[in-house]
GUKOLLUM-338305 format. One line per 4 residues: their letters; for each residue x, y, z of C-alpha. Coordinates in steps of 0.001 Angstrom, whole numbers. Last residue first. Layout:
<pts>
a	X Y Z ~ ...
</pts>
This chain:
<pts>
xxxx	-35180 -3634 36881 ~ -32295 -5901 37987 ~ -31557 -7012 34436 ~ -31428 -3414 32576
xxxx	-29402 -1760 35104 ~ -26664 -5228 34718 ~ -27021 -3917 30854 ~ -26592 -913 31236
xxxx	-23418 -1332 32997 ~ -22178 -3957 30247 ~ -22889 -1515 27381 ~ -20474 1359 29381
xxxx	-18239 -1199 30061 ~ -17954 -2436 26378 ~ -18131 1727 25220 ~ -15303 2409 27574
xxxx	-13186 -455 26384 ~ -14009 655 22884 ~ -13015 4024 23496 ~ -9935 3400 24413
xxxx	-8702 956 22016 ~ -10192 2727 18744 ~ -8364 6363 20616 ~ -10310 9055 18454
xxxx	-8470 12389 17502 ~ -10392 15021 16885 ~ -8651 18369 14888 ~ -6321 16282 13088
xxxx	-3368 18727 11899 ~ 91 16672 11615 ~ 680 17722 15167 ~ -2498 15877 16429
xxxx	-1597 12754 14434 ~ 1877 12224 15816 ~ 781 13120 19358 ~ -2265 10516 19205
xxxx	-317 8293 18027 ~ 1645 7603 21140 ~ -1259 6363 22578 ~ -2142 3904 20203
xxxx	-4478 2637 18003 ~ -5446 6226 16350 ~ -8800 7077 14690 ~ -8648 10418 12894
xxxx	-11181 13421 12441 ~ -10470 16704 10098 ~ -12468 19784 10405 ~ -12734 21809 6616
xxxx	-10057 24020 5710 ~ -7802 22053 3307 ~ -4669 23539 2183 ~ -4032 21071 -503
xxxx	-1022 20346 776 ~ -2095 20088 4671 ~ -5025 17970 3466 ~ -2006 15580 1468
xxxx	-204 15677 4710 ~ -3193 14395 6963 ~ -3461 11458 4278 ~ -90 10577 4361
xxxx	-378 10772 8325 ~ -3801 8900 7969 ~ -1094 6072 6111 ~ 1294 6168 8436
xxxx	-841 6015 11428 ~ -2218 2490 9916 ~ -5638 1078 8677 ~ -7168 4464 7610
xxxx	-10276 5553 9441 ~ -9747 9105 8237 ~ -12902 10966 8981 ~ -13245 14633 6607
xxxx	-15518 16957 7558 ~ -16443 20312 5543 ~ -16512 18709 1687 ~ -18027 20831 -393
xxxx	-16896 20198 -3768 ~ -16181 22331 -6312 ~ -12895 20610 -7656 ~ -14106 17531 -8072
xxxx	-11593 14891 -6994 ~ -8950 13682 -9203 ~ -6754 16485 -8149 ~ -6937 15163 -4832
xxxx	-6129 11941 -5756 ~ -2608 13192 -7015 ~ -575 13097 -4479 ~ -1958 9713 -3516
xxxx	-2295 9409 672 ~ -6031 9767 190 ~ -6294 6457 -1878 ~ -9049 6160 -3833
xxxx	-12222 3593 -5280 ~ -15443 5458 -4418 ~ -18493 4601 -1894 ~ -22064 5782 -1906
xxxx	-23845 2751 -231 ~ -26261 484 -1625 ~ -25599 -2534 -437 ~ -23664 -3375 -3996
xxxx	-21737 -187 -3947 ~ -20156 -1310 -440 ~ -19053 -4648 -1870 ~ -17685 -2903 -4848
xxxx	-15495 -615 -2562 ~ -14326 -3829 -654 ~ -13163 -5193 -4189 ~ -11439 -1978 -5554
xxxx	-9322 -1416 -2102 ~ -8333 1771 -1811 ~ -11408 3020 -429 ~ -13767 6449 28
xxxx	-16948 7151 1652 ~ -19075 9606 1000 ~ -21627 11505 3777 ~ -24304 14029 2302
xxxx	-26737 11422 1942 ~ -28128 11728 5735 ~ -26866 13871 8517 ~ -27157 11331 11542
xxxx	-28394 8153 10305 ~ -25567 8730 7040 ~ -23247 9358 10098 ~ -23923 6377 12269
xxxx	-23686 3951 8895 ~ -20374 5812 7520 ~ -19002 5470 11026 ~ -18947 1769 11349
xxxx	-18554 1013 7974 ~ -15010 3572 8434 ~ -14492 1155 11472 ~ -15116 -2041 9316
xxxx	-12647 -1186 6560 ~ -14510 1855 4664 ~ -10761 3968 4675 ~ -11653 7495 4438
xxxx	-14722 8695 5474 ~ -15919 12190 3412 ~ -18260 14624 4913 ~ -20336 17354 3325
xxxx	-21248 15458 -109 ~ -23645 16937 -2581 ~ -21186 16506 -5559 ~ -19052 13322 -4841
xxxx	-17566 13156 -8115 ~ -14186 11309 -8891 ~ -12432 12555 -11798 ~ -11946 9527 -13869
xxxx	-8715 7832 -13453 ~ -10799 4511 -13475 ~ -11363 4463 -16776 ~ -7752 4603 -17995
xxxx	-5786 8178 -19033 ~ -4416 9205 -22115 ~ -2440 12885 -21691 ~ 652 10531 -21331
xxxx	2686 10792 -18613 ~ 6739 11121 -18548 ~ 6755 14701 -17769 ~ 4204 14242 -14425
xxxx	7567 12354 -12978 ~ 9773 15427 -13440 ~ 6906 17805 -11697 ~ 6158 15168 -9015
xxxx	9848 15532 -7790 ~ 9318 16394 -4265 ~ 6002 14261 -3936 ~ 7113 11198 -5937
xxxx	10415 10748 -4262 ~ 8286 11839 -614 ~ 5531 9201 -1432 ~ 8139 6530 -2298
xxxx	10475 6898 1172 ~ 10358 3522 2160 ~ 10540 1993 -1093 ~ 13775 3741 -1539
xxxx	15384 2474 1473 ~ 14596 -1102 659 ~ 15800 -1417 -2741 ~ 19186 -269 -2595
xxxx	19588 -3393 -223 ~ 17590 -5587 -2398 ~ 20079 -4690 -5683 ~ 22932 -5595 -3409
xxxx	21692 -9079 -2459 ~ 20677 -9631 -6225 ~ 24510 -8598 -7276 ~ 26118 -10817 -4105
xxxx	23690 -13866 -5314 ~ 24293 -12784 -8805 ~ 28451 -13086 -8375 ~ 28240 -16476 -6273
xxxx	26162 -17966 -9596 ~ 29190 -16465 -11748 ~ 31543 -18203 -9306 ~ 30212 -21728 -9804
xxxx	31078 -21616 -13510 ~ 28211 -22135 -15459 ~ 26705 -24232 -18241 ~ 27846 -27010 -16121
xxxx	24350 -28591 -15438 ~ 24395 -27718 -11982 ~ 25284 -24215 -12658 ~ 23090 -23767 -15062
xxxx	20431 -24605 -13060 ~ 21740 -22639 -10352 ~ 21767 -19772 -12452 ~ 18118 -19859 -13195
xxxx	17079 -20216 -9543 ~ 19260 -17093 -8931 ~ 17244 -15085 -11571 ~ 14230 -16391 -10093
xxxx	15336 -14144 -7405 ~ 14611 -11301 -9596 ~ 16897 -8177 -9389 ~ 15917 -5378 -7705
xxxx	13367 -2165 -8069 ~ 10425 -4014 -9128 ~ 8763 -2496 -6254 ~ 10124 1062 -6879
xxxx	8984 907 -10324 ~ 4985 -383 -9432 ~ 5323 3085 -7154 ~ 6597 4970 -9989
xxxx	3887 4002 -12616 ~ 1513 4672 -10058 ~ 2760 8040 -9212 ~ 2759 8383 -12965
xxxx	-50 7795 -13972 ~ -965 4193 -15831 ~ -2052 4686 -19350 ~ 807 1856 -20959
xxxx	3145 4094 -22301 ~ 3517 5425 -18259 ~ 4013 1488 -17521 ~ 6843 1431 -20077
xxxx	8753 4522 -19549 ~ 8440 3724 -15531 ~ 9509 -318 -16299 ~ 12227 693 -18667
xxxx	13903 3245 -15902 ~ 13939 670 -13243 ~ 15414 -1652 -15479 ~ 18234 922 -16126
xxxx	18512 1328 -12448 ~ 19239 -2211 -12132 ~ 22463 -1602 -13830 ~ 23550 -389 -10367
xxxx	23985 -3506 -8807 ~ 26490 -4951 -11498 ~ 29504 -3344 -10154 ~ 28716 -4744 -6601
xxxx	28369 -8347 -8002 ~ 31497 -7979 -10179 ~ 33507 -6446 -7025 ~ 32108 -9346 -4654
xxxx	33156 -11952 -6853 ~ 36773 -10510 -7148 ~ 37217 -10256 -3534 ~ 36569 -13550 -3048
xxxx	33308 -14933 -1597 ~ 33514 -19378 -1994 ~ 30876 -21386 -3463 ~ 28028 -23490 -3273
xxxx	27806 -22766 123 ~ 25824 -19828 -29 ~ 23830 -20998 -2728 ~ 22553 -24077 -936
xxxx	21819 -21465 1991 ~ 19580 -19569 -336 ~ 17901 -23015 -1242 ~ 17150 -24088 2297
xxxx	16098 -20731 3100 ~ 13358 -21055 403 ~ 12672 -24573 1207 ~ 11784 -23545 5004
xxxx	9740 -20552 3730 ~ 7675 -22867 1083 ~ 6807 -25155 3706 ~ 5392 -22367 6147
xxxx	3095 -21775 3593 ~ 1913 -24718 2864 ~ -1238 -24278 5325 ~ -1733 -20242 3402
xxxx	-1578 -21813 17 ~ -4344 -24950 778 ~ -6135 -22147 2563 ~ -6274 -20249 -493
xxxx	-6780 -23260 -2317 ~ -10100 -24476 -670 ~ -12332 -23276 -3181 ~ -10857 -25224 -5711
xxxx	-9477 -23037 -9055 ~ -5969 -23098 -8404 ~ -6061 -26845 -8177 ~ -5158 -27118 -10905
xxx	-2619 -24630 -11268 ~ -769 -26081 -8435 ~ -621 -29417 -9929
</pts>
């Protein structure tokens, strides 16, 4: 049923109503599981022992994604995320459980072994752009000379100032500063769809993500970029970004939108030169447009 409806324009809201549905049957199953069976020491020294074989499926997935074109920071990233065993796994083992192919215990040892393999998980995602960055030499070893279409270097010949992150602050800011200086402003987006959007209006927008190692070397090496605007959708990610300047030992002026106060500290010390406050400033520019306005209507 779900796949026929797959194609109705109302399925994404369809998905995002049931939603709640599928978390309540998801913790009902997991619970199932729990009580299915009893924890011995045994079951939990099988489970543990079999956590770390997931590193050997970490290490297919990078040799086969890097076969496959991808670069290796991507390659590593898509690793990380696969990084644990598959809860589908579970659902598999219950099955056999309840059709006594299985022993109860063996589906008690993959619930421990999945819950194990989640836990190593977590902490590595977290730190993925420093495992990539610190050991970019090993990863670079695994990739292919090959690369896919869109690993073209990225030109933006001509360009003075670069906006990254063309969400609808960095549309914002692209619009004032093409009115101000022209054609000499680029913007550039990690998200494929938005940047097509922006093509199709007519502005000069490229597929990237500033917080990628190796974007930079993707970009043309002789350009002449002197601003750069990070309108990024988290600090984490403009602090990726402000890293990645510091790396490449940028020397151009570098502007950053923060959300909160305490940003502004975080951003400041990571080498922004202007730091604008979204919140701030657009209280003061809503007062500012309401004063004018209340001028406007008693002239």
């Amino acid at each position: 049923m779900g796949l026929l409806i797959s194609t109705h324009p109302k399925s994404m809201e369809m998905a995002k109503t049931m939603l709640g549905f599928k978390d309540l049957f998801l913790v009902g199953f997991f619970l199932s599981i729990g009580m299915s069976g009893n924890l011995s020491v045994e079951v939990i020294s099988i489970g543990l022992l079999l956590s770390p074989f997931i590193l050997i499926k970490s290490a297919l997935f990078y040799g086969l994604m890097t076969r496959f074109k991808l670069r290796a920071r991507t390659s590593l990233l898509a690793t990380l995320n696969l990084t644990n065993y598959s809860e589908f796994g579970l659902i598999v083992a219950a099955l056999g459980v309840s059709n006594g192919w299985l022993q109860a215990e063996w589906l008690m040892v993959i619930a421990v072994a999945l819950s194990a393999s989640f836990i190593i998980a977590s902490p590595i995602n977290n730190m993925d752009d420093k495992l990539y960055s610190n050991f970019r030499e090993i990863w670079i070893r695994f990739q292919i000379p090959e690369r896919l279409p869109e690993d073209t270097v990225l030109n933006i010949s001509g360009s003075t100032i670069a906006i990254f992150g063309m969400g609808r602050v960095g549309s914002g800011a692209y619009e004032k500063m093409r009115e101000l200086y022209g054609d000499t402003v680029v913007g550039i987006d990690f998200n494929e769809d938005r940047v097509v959007k922006h093509q199709q209006i007519g502005r000069k927008v490229l597929h990237g993500d500033p917080s990628d190692a190796d974007f930079w070397e993707k970009m043309d090496n002789e350009h002449n970029i002197e601003l750069v605007m990070l309108t990024l959708p988290n600090l984490d990610a403009n602090l990726d970004a402000l890293n990645q300047l510091k790396e490449i030992k940028f020397d151009g002026r570098i502007a950053a939108t923060a959300r909160f106060p305490d940003d502004v500290k975080y951003l400041r010390r990571a080498g922004a030169n202007a730091i604008f406050n979204i919140y701030n400033e657009a209280g003061a520019g809503f007062a500012e447009h309401v004063h004018e306005q209340s001028k406007l209507n008693k002239t």
